[in-house]
N, C-alpha and C positions, 0 to 999 in steps of 0.2 A: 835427856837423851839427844838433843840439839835435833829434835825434828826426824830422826832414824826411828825407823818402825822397826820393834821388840818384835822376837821369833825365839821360838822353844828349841833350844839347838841339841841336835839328836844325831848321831852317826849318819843316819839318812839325808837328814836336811843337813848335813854339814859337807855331804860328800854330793849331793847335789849344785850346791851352792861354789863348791869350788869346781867341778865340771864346767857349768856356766860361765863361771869366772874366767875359768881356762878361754874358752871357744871363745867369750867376747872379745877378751885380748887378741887372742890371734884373727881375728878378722880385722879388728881397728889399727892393727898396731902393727900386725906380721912380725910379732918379735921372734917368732921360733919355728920352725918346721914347715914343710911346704904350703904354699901359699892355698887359703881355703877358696871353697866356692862361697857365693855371694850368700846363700841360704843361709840365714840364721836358726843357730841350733835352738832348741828347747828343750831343756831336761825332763822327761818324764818322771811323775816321783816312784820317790824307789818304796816298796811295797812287800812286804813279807809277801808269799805265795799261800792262799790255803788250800788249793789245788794239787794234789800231790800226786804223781803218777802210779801206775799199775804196780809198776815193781816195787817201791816203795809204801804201799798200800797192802802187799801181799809180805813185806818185812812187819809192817806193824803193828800187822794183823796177832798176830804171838804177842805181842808188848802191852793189851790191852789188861788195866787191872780191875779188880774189884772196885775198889773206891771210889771208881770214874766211870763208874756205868751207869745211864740212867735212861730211864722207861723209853719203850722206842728204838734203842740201839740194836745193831746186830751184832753178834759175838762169832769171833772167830778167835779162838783161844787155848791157851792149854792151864790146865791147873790141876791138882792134887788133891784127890778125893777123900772127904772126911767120913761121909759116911753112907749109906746105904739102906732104902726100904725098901722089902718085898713089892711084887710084882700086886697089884690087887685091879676090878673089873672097876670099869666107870661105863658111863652111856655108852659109848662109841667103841669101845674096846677094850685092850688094857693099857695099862700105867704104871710109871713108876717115878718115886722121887729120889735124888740123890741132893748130897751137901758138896762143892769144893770151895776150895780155899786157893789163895795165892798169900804174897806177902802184908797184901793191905787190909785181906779182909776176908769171908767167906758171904757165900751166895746159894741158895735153894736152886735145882736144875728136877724140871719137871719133865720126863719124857712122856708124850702122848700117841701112845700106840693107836693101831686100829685093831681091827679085829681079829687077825692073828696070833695070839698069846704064847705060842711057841717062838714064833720069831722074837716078842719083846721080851720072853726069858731070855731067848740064845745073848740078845745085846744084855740085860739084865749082867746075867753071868759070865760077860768077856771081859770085864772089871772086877776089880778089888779095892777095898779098903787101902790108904796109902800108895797108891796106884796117880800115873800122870795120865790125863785124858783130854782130846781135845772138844771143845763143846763151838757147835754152830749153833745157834738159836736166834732169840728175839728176848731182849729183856723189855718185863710187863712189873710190872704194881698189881698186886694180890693182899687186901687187907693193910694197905702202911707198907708193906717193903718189900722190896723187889726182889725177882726172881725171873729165870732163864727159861721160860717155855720152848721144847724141843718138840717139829713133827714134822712129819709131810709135806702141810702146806707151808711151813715158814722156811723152807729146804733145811732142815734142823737133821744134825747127826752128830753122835757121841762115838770117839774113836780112841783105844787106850794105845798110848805111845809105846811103843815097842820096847823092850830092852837097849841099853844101849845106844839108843837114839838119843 
């Protein structure tokens, strides 16, 4: 390699490296365009972002799938209900479980009512079978596989998309 130091050449570093290239000529050289100031550039490297903003965060919110969910994450989502349990009493109030699905996979959504049991009918019965719904929750690990716990405190709410939408 006559003493040249080896670099993994990448769209990034190759578009770095001619930036540089560019700016040191024209200070040394003044071969093109108007005359720079003394300051020497430094290219900062160039960097995927994993910061993504608001608006872009509230598009991708929809886009999240099955397959890519894991323990810990919030869901903000829409998917396609496979199936439905009755309404039954646990400690703190009522409950219910439901099945959906997307194209990757399906996933258990646990709603955790309080003690109201009328109100977790009314949401219980605002859904259907084969029906779109959006799910807010928290996905948790329960026995080996995971599942979407919905409540109160996790701001968790189940909403069936409208017709037409």
């Amino acid at each position: 390699m006559c003493g040249r130091t080896s670099y993994r050449s990448t769209p990034e570093t190759d578009a770095a490296m001619a930036i540089e290239h560019t700016a040191v000529r024209q200070l040394r050289e003044a071969t093109f365009g108007p005359h720079l100031t003394k300051s020497i550039y430094v290219p900062s490297p160039i960097t995927r972002s994993t910061n993504r903003g608001t608006r872009e965060q509230k598009r991708m919110a929809s886009k999240q799938i099955v397959s890519e969910l894991k323990p810990g994450d919030r869901v903000d989502s829409y998917f396609s209900v496979n199936y439905k349990k009755p309404v039954v009493d646990y400690k703190y109030g009522s409950m219910f479980e439901f099945r959906v699905a997307d194209r990757s996979g399906q996933i258990t959504v646990k709603y955790w009512g309080g003690s109201d049991k009328a109100a977790v009918e009314r949401l219980h019965d605002s859904f259907d079978r084969e029906e779109v719904v959006r799910i807010k929750g928290e996905v948790a690990e329960y026995r080996g596989l995971l599942e979407v716990s919905i409540n109160d405190k996790n701001g968790g709410s189940v909403t069936r998309l409208e017709e037409g939408s």
